[in-house]
C-alpha positions in Angstrom: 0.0 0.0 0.0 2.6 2.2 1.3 4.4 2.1 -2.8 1.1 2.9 -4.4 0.6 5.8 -2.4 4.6 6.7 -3.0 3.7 6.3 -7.0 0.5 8.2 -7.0 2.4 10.9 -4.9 5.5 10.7 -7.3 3.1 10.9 -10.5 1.1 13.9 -9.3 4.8 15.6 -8.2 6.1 14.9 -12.3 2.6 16.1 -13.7 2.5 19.7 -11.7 6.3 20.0 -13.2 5.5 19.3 -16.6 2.0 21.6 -16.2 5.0 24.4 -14.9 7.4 23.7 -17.3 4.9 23.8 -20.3 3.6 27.1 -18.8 7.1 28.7 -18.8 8.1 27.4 -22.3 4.9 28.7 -23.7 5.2 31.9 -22.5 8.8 32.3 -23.8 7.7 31.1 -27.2 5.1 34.2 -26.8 7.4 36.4 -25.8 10.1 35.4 -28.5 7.1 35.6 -31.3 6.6 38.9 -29.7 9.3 39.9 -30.9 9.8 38.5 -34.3 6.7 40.5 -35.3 8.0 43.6 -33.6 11.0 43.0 -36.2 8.5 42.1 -39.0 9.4 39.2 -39.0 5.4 38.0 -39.4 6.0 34.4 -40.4 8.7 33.5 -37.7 6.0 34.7 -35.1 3.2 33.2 -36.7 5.2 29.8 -36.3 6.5 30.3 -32.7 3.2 31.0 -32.0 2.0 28.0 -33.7 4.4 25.9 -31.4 3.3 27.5 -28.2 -0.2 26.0 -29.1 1.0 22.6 -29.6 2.0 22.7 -26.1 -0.7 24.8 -24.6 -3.8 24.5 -27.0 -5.9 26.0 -24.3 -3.8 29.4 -23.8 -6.6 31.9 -24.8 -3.8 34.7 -25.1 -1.3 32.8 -27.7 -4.7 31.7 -29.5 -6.1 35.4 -30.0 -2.1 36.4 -30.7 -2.6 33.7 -33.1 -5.6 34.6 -34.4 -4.7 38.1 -34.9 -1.6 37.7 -36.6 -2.8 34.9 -39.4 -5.7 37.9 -39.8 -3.0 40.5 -40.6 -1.7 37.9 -42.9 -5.0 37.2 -45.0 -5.0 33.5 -43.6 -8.5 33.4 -42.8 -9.5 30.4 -42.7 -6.6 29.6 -40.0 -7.2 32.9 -38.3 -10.9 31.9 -38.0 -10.3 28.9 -36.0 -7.8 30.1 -33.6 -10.6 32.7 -33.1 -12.9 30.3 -32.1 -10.7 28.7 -30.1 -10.0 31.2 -27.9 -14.0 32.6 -27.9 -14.5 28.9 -26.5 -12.3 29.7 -23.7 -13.0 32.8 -22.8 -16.4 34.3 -24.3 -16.8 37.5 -22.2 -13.7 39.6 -23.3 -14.8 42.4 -26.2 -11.5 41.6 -28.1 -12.2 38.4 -29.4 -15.4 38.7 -29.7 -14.5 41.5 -32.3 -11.1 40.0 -33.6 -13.6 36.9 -34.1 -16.4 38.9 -36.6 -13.8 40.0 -38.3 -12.0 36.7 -38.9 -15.4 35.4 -39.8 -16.2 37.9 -42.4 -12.6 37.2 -43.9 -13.8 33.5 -44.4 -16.8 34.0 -45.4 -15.4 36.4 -48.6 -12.4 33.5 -49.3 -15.3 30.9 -49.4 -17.2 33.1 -51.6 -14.1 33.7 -54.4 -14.1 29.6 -54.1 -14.5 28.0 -57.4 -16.7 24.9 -55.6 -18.9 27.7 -53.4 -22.0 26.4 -55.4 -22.1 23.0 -53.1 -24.2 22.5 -50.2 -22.0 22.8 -47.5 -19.8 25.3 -48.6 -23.2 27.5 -48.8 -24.2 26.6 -45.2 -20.4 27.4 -43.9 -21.1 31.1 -45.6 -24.0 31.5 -44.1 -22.8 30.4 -40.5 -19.8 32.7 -41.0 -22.0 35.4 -42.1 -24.2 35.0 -39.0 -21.2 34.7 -36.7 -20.2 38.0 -38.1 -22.8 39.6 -37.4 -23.3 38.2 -33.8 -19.9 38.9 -32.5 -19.7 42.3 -33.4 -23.1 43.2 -32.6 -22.0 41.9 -28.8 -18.8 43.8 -29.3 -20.7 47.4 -30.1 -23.1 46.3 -27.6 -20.2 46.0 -24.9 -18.2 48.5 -26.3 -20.4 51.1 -27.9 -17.8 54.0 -27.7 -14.9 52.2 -29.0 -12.7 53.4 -31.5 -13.2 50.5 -33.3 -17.3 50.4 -33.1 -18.2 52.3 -36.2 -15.8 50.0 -37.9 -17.7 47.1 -36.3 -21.1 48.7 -37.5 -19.9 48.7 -41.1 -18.8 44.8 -41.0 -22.1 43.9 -39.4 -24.0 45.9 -42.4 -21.7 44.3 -44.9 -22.5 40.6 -43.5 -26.2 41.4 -43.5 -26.3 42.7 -47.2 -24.1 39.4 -48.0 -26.3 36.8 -46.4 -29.4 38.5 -47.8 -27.5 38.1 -51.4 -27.6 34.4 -51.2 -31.4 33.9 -49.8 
């Protein structure tokens, strides 16, 4: 009995150092990505980033660091899911809420220029896209309705509404 307990002590011991040691490698890949894109050095960043998650894929501030970089970048599709990510993990900030409807928007249009955007599923991912737009900022401007960035926000709500009434 007495060696079980030793093991289960000794197994919880090397878990809480991995838990730390993940934490602290994670946050120096954020910091060095940091700095990469302070150099503009966008695609070294992007892929320190992109390491930091495969240690940590629940870190909601490398996700929306992610998130926002791939948007910068035009990679929507990826920037899109990192946004989602991190709205799953924490859905009351105003940030990703709006990084989010923007990344959805970005989709939405590359699914659009899409030579295969007449099938069925493709339609139906537009739509949602379109919808999460429109949702995310309208909680954003809701939140945030002085914001520098709300007026902005206003436009890409009307611009998601005008394109999901295009393909009723």
């Amino acid at each position: 009995m007495l060696k079980i307990i030793k093991l289960l002590i000794t197994l919880i011991i090397a878990s809480f150092c991995c838990a730390c040691i993940n934490s602290v490698a994670v946050n120096k890949l954020n910091r060095i990505a940091k700095e990469y894109e302070d150099m503009g050095d966008i695609n070294t960043a992007i892929s320190r980033l992109e390491a930091s998650v495969e240690l940590d894929e629940k870190n909601y501030q490398t996700r929306y660091n992610l998130s926002t970089l791939l948007y910068n970048e035009k990679k929507c599709d990826k920037a899109y899911e990192n946004s989602k990510f991190a709205l799953a993990l924490i859905d009351k900030e105003p940030a990703i809420y709006y990084l989010h409807g923007l990344n959805s928007i970005c989709y939405a249009k590359n699914i659009k220029k899409d030579f295969d955007f007449k099938s069925e599923k493709k339609q139906q991912l537009y739509k949602t896209l379109l919808k999460e737009t429109t949702d995310n900022l309208s909680l954003y401007v809701k939140i945030l309705p002085n914001s520098e960035n709300t007026q902005y926000a206003l436009n890409i709500i009307n611009e998601a509404k005008e394109l999901a009434q295009e393909t009723n």
